[in-house]
N, C-alpha and C positions, 0 to 999 in steps of 0.2 A: 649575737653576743655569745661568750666562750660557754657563760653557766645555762645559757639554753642548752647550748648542744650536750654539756652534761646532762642536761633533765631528759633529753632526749637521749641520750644512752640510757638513763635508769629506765625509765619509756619504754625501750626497746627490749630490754632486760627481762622485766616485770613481765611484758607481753609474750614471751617466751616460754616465761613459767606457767601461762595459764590463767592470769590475771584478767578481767573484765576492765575495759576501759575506765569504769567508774571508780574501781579498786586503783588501780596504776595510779590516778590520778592523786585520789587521799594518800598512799603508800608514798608518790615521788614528792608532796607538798610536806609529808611529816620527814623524811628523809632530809629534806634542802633545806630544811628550817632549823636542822644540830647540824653545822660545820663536823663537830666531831663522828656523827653518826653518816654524814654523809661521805665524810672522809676513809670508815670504814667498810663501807657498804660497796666503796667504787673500788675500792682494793680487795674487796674477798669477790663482788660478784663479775667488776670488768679484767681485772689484771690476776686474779687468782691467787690472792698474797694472802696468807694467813697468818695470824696473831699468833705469835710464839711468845709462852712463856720460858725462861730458863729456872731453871732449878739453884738453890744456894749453891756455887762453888765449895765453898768449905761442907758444906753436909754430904756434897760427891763426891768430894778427896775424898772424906775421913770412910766413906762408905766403899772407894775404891780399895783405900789402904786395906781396912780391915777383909775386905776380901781377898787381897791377895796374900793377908798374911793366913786367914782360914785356906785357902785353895794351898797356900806351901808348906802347912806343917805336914798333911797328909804323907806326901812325897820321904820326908825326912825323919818322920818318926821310927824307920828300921833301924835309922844311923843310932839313934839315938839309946834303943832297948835293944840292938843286936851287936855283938863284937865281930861277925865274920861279914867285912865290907861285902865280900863278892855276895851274900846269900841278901845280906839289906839291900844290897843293889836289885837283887831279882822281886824280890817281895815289896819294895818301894814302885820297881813298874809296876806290877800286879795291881797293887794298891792304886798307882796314876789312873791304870788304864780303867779299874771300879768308878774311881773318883769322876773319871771323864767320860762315862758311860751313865752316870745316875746323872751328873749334870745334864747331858743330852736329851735324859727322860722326863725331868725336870723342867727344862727347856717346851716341852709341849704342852705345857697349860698356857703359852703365848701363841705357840704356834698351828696348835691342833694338828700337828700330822702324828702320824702313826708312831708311839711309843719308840718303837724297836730300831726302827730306821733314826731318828733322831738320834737315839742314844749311841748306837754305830756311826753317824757320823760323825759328834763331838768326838766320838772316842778316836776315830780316823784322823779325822783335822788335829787336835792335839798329840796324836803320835807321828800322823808326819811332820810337827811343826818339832814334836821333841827331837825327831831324826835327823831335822835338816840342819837345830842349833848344834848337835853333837858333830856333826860333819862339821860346818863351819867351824867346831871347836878343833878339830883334829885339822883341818886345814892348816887354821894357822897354826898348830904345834910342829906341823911339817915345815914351814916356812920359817916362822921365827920360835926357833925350840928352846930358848929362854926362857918362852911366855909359859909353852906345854910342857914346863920340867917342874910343876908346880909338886909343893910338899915332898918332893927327892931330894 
């Protein structure tokens, strides 16, 4: 019959772990006896599927939003208390580059690696990610200079 041979996977299971025949036995009769228990039992221990909960949708927007509007005033605050564009421009990287340096340091209470190295690489990956959008920004002002004549 099908649900023997499942008794006999949990059987084989059980006995793997260590289990004493006498144990496997109680363990696969209390298992077979909740459909639901036995339904998850054969998914985490034969097929390796685990129970994912998800998070509210709306609680991770509103938590996404609000991080990216904290992660961009940083950037734009020179624009805003400086009048000489070119000097906000240099002082808003400066600023980036702190901003995405503490994140990285930050980042290592998840990750436990070394402070230093962390904080260097966020700082890395977010300046080369800034360098590649500004290229791709001048790309297409080469190509179509309509789009790059902005505010002229």
């Amino acid at each position: 019959m099908p649900w023997e041979l499942e008794r006999k996977e949990i059987r084989d299971i059980l006995s793997k772990l260590g289990f004493l025949k006498d144990e496997v036995e109680m363990i696969v009769n209390r298992v077979t006896s909740d459909k639901d228990l036995w339904v998850r039992f054969m998914m985490r221990e034969e097929l390796g599927i685990l129970e994912e909960s998800f998070d509210n949708p709306v609680t991770v927007g509103l938590l996404m939003a609000g991080a990216y509007v904290v992660g961009g005033i940083a950037p734009l605050l020179p624009y805003v208390v400086m009048e000489d564009v070119l000097m906000a421009l240099k002082v808003a990287v400066a600023v980036s580059l702190v901003a995405l340096f503490i994140v990285g340091v930050g980042k290592t209470v998840l990750t436990r690696q070394p402070w230093l190295k962390s904080g260097m690489e966020v700082m890395l990956l977010g300046s080369l990610a800034a360098g590649v959008g500004f290229g791709i920004g001048k790309l297409v002002a080469m190509v179509w200079p309509e789009v790059g004549a902005v505010g002229v």
